[in-house]
Each structure stands twice: as C-alpha cells, then as structure tokens.
C-alpha positions as CSV (number, residue, x, y, z in Angstrom):
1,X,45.6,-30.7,78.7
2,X,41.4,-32.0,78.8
3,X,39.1,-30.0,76.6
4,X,38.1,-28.1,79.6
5,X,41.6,-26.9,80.4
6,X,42.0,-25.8,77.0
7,X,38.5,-24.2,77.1
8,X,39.1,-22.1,80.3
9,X,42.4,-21.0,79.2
10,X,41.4,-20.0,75.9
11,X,38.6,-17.5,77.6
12,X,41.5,-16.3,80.1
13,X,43.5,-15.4,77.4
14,X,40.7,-13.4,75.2
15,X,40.0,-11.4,77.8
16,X,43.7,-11.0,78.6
17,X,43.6,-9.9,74.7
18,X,40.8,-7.7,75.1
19,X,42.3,-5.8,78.1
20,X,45.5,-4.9,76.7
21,X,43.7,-3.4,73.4
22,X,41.7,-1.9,75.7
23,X,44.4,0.0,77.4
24,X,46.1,0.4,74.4
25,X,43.3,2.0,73.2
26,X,42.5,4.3,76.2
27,X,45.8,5.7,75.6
28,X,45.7,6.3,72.0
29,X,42.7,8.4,72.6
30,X,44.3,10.3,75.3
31,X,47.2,11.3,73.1
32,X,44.8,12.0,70.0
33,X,42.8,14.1,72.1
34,X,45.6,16.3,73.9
35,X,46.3,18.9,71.4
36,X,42.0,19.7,71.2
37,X,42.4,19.2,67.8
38,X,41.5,16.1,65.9
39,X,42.0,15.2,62.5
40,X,41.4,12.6,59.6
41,X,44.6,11.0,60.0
42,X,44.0,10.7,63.6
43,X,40.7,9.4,62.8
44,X,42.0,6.8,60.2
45,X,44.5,5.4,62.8
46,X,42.0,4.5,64.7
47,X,40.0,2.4,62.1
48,X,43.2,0.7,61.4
49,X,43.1,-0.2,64.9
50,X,40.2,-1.9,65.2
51,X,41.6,-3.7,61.8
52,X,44.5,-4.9,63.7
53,X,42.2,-6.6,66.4
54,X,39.9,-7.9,64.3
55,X,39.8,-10.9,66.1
56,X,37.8,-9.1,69.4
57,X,35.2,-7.8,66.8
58,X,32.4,-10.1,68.0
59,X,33.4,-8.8,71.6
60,X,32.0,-6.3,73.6
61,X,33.0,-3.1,73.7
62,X,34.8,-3.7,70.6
63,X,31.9,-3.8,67.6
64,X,30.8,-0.9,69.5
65,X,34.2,0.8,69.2
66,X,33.5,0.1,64.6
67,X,30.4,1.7,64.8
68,X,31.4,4.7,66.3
69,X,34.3,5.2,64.4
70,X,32.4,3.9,61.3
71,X,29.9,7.0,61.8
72,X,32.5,9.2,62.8
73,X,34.4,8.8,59.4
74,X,31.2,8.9,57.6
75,X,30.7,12.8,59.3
76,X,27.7,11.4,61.4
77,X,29.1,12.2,64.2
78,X,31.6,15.0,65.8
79,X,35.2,13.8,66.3
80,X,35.7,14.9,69.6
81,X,32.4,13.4,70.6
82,X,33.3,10.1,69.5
83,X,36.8,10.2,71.6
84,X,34.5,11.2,74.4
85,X,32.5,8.4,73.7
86,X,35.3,5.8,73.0
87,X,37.4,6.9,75.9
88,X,33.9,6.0,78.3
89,X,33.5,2.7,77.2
90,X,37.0,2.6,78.2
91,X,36.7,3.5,81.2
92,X,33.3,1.1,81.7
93,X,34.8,-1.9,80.5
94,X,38.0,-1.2,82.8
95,X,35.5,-1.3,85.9
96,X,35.4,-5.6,85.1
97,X,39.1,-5.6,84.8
98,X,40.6,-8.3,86.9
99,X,43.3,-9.5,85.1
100,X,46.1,-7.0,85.1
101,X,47.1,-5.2,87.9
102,X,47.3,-1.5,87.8
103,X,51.1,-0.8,86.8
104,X,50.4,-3.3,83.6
105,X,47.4,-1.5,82.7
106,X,49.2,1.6,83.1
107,X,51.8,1.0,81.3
108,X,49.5,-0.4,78.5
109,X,48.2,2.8,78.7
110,X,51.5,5.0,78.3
111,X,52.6,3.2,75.2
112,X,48.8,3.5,73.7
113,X,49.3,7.4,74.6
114,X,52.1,7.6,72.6
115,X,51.0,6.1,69.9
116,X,48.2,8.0,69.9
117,X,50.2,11.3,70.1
118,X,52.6,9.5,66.8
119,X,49.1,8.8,64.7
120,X,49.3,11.6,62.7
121,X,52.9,12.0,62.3
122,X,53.2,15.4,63.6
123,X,54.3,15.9,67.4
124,X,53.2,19.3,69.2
125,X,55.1,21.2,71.8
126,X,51.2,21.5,73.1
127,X,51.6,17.3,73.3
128,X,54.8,17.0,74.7
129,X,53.9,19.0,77.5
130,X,50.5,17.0,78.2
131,X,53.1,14.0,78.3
132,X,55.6,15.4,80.5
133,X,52.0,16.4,82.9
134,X,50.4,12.9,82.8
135,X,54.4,11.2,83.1
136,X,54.6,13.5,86.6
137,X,50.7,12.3,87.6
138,X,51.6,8.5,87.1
139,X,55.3,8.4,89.1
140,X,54.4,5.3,90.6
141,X,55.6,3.6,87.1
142,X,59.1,4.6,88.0
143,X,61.8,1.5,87.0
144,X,59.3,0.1,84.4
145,X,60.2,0.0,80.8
146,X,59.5,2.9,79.4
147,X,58.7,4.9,81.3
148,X,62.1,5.6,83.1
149,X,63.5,6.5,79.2
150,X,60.2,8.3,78.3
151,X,60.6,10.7,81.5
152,X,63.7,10.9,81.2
153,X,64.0,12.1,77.3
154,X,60.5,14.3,78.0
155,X,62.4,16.3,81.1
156,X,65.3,16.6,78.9
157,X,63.0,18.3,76.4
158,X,61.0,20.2,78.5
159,X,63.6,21.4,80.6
160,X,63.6,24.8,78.8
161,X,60.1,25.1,78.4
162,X,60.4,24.9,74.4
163,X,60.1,22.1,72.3
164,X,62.4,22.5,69.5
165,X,62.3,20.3,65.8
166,X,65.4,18.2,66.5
167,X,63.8,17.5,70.0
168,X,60.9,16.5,68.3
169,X,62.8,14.4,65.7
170,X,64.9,12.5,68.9
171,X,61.1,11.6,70.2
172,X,60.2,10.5,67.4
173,X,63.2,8.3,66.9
174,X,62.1,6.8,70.5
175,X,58.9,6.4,69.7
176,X,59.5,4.7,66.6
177,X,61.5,1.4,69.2
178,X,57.7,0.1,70.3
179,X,55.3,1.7,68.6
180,X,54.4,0.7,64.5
181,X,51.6,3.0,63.1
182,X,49.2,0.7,60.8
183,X,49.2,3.7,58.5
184,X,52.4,2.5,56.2
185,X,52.8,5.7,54.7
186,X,53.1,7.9,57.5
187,X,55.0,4.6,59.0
188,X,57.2,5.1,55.8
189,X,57.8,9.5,56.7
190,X,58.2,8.8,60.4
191,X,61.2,6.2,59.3
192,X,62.5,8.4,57.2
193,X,62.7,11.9,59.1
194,X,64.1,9.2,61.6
195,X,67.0,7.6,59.8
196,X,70.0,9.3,61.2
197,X,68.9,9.2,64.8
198,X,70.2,6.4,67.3
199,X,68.5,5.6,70.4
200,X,70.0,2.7,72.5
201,X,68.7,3.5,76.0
202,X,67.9,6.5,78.5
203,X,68.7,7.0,81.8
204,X,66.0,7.4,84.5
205,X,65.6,10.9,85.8
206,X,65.7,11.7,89.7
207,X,67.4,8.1,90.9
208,X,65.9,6.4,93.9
209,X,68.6,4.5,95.1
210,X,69.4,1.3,97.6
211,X,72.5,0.1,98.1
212,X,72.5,-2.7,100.8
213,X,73.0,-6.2,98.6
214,X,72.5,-4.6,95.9
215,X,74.6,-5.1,92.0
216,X,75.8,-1.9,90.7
217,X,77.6,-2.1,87.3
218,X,80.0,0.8,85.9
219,X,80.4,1.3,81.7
220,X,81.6,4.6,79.5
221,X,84.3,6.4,81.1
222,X,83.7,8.5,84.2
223,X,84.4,12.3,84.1
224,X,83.9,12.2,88.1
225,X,87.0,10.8,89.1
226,X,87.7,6.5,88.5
227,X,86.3,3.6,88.7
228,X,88.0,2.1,91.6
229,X,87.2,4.8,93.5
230,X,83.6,4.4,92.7
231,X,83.5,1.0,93.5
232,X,85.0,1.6,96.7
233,X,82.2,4.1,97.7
234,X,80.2,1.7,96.4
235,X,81.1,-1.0,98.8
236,X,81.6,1.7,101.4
237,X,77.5,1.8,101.2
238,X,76.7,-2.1,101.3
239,X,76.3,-2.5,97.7
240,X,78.1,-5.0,95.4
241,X,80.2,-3.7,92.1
242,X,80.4,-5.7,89.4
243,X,82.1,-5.6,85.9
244,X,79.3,-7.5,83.6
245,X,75.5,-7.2,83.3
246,X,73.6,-10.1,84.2
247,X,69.9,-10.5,85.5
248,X,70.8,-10.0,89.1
249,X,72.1,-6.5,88.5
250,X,70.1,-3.5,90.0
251,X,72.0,-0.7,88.4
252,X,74.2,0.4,85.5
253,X,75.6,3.3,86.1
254,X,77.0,5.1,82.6
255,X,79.6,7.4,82.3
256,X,79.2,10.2,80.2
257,X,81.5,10.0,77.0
258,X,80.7,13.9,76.0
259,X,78.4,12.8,73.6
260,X,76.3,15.7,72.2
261,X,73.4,13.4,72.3
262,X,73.6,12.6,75.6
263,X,70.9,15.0,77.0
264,X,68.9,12.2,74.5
265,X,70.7,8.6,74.7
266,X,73.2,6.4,76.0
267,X,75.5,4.0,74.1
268,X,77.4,0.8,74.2
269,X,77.1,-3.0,75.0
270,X,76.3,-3.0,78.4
271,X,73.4,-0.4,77.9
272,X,72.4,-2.1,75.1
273,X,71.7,-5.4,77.1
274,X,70.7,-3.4,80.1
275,X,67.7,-2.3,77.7
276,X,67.3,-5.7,76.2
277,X,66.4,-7.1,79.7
278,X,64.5,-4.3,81.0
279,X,62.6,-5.4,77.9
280,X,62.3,-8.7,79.2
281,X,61.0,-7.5,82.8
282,X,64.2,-7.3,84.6
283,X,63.9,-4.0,86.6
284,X,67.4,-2.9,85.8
285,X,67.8,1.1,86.6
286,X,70.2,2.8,84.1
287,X,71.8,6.1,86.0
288,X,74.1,8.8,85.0
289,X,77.4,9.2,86.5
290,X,76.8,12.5,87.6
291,X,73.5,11.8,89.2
292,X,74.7,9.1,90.8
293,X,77.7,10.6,92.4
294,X,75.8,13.6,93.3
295,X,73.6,10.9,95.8
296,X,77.0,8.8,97.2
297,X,78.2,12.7,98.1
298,X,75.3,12.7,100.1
299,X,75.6,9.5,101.9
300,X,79.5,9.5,102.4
C-alpha cells in the first residue's frame, strides 16, 4: 500500500473512530439524562469516557466534550446543563456524518443508552420505561443485534407495568454481555449482584416472518405438538427446515423447556451459536415456539 493509501485510510478510519464514540456518547447521555436526575457517579462515568478515547482528544468536538465535563465536575457548571450541552454537539457533529448509515448509528446509539442508564449502577423503573418508549420509536432496528433481545427482555418486564428487583437484576445481567463500565468498582458490584444470572440469548418480540426459500431451524422441545409436524407446515409455506445452524439460516425457532426464566432467556447450543453469529452480523431471528405457531395458524 503507497504512503498515500495509508494516509487516506488512516483519516477514514479516525473519523470512523470518532463517529462511533460519538454515538456512543449520544446515547450514554440519553440514558443518564432519563430519570431527570443526575448524579456524581453519572458524572464520573463520563470523565472516564473521554479517558478511554483519549486518542480523539486533539479532535473536534472531543476536547470540547473535557472541558465541559472538566467544569462540570469542578461545580462550574450545572449538570443537566452540561448534558444539554454535550448531547448538542452531538447532535452538530452528527450533521457531517457520512460514514455510517443510520441503523449503525442507531444502534451505536442504543448500546451507548444503555450504558448510560448502567453508569451509576442503579436501574430505575422511571428508566426502564423511557427504554421500552425510545425501543418502540426506533422499530426500524428490528433483527439487529440487540435490539431484538433488548425489546424483547424490556416488554417482558414492562408487561405489567412494574419493574420489579429481580427484573432489574435479569437487565442487568444483559447489560453486563456488551457493556463494561470504566468505573471498576461499580464494574466489580454490577458483577457481583450479577453472578447467579445466565443470559444466553432472547427471542425477538412480535415476529415478522417470510417463509418462501427461507431456513427455519427447530431446538428445545416443543410443547405445541412435534417436530415433524412443524416442519411439515413449514414446508407447506415454501420455507426450508433444517436440523443445524449455519450462516444461511433465517430462523431458529426455540421450544420452550418450562424454564422459569424463560419470560428472560433462552438456552442451549443452537441458541448459543445463533447469538454468536448475530454477533457477527448474520441477521438470524430467534422466535418462540408459541409465537411462531400462533403465525403458521394463521397462514394454514
């Protein structure tokens, strides 16, 4: 590769940099600011932000992002003025953003939101239903990792309008899979009130579904009647059953063991590489047996 190669792709990828911060960013500051109450903890996590991107500091926005967290720290300035302010120079450096399209920057934005809502360790019923609100403005990220499992685990928590501690403890858990605080001691409590709690995967809620040429894969044992029959139905509709994962599967459907947990999580190999390639980019949709045989009643 010439020197000027190199030179052009090193700018490309700075400002690749920059924009994913950025996003991550915008959404750490919207899940700070949804419970109207900011704190010092809050505050500190987003010091150690700037820490972790060190490397942008000579950038624009970003040594305008120190100082206002600098003077914010220092009690110079109000902290809900400076996630006003920090959220606008968000939003004006995303006007010269050309180099994600709009789900990546969304989604860069969901996981910053939820790290943002995880900064100071403590999740509010307040929070979870701003979540579950801006999850239901952005649908257009349905079958993107994750926020099919996010959705999903939010409805299932929301679902009574109440937010209870275990509930809390199970989002925690997910949170926990793609999100690492730079404050190690909450870090360290979040781990720890987190221990006994297993998350392998979460099935997307309300199922959009196409069957044509399509690879539909069957694991868990169904309580709606076998899996011959399924795959028969399945057929029946132009898709194609399969008995492994691979890449060119479309959906896993999962049976439901009678798990307690199962309002939360799924289990077992094949959703665990289902996960591991959604992960990867593959847009494999995870559904639940009932779900799915509640939309074959409707076709056959």
């Amino acid at each position: 590769m010439s020197t000027i190669d190199q030179q052009s792709l090193k700018i490309y990828t700075a400002k690749a940099q920059a924009d994913k911060a950025i996003n991550s960013l915008k959404g750490i500051l919207l899940g700070i600011g949804l419970d109207k109450v900011i704190n010092e903890k809050e505050i500190n996590e987003l010091k150690m932000w700037v820490i972790a991107h060190n490397e942008l500091i000579h950038r624009n926005p970003f040594n305008e992002f120190m100082t206002l967290i600098e003077e914010t720290i220092a009690h110079k300035i109000p902290s809900t003025e400076t996630i006003e302010d920090l959220f606008w120079l968000c939003q004006k450096y995303e006007g010269d953003n050309y180099y994600y399209n709009a789900v990546t920057s969304d989604l860069q934005t969901l996981q910053g939101l939820c790290h943002g809502i995880l900064s100071d360790g403590v999740i509010t019923a307040n929070e979870v239903f701003d979540l579950h609100q801006w999850l239901t403005e952005n649908e257009h990220l349905n079958t993107y990792y994750p926020y099919d499992e996010i959705r999903s685990l939010v409805l299932s928590i929301v679902s009574d309008n109440k937010v209870d501690e275990e509930e809390v403890i199970v989002l925690k858990a997910y949170f926990r899979q793609f999100i690492k605080l730079e404050e190690e001691s909450i870090q360290i409590k979040i781990e720890e009130e987190t221990a006994g709690i297993s998350i392998s995967g979460l099935c997307t809620s309300e199922p959009n579904v196409t069957f044509k040429d399509n690879t539909f894969c069957i694991t868990g044992v169904l309580k709606r009647g076998t899996r011959e029959t399924l795959q028969k139905d399945i057929r029946a509709l132009g898709g194609i059953p399969t008995d492994s994962i691979t890449k060119k599967t479309d959906y896993l459907i999962v049976g439901d063991n009678g798990n307690p947990a199962w309002a939360f999580s799924c289990y077992g190999r094949k959703v665990e590489k289902a996960l591991s390639l959604r992960k990867e980019g593959h847009t494999i949709v995870l559904i639940h047996e009932f779900d799915f045989a509640d939309i074959v009643d409707d076709l056959i």
